[in-house]
C-alpha positions in Angstrom: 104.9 136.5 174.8 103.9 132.7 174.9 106.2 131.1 177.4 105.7 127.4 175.7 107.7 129.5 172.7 110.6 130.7 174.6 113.5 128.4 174.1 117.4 128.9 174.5 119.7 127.4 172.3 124.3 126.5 172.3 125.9 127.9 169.0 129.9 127.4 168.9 130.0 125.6 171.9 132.5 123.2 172.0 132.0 121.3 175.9 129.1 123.7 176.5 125.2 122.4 176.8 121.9 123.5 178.6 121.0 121.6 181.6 118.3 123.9 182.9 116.0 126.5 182.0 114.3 128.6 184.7 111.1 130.6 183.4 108.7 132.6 185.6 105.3 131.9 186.1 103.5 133.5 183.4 99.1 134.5 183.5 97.0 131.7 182.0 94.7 132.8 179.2 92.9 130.6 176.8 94.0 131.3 172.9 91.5 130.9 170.0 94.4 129.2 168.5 97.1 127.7 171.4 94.1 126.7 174.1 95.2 127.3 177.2 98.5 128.7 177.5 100.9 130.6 179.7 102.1 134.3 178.6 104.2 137.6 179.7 102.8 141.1 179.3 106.0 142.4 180.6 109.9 142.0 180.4 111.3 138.7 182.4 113.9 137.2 183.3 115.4 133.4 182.9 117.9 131.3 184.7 119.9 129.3 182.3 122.2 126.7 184.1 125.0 125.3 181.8 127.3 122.4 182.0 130.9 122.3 180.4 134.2 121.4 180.2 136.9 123.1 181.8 138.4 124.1 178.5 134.8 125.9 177.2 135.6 130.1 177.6 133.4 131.2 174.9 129.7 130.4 173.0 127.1 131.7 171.6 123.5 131.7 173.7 120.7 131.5 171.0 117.2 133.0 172.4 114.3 132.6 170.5 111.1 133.7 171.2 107.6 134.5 169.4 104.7 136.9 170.9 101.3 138.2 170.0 99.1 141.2 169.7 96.4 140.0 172.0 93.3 143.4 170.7 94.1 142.8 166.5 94.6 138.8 167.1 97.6 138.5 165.2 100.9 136.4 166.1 104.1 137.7 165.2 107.2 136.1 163.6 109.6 134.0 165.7 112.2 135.9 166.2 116.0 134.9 167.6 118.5 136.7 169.4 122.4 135.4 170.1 125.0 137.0 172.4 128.5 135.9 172.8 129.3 135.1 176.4 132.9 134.5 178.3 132.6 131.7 180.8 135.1 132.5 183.8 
């Protein structure tokens, strides 16, 4: 997984907006076709700090992602994920 392609996105979020994403460091590796980028070979885990109003309970977080097969040297298609969350 190509951390440059990781990216977290608000959907229904009325008084809800990213301040700050928080990735890992990934391994360096030189791509035939990104140069020199940073990736994950296993599962992570990101900090997402949000700011919002006192009146935002509910919205949608929006993860998108994209990843390659590094032995057949093929990239696979973005791919996005959402989960409803419950602010307390």
């Amino acid at each position: 997984m190509y951390k440059n392609r990781i990216h977290f996105t608000v959907k229904d979020a009325s008084g809800v907006k990213i301040k700050a994403v928080k990735l890992p460091t990934g391994d360096i590796k030189t791509d035939q076709f990104f140069g020199k980028t940073e990736t994950y070979k296993k599962p992570i885990q990101a900090e997402i700090t949000v700011d919002r109003s006192r009146q935002a309970k509910n919205f949608i977080l929006v993860a998108s992602y994209q990843g390659c097969h590094e032995k057949l040297g093929i990239c696979y298609p973005p791919v996005n994920r959402a989960i409803t969350l419950t602010l307390p």
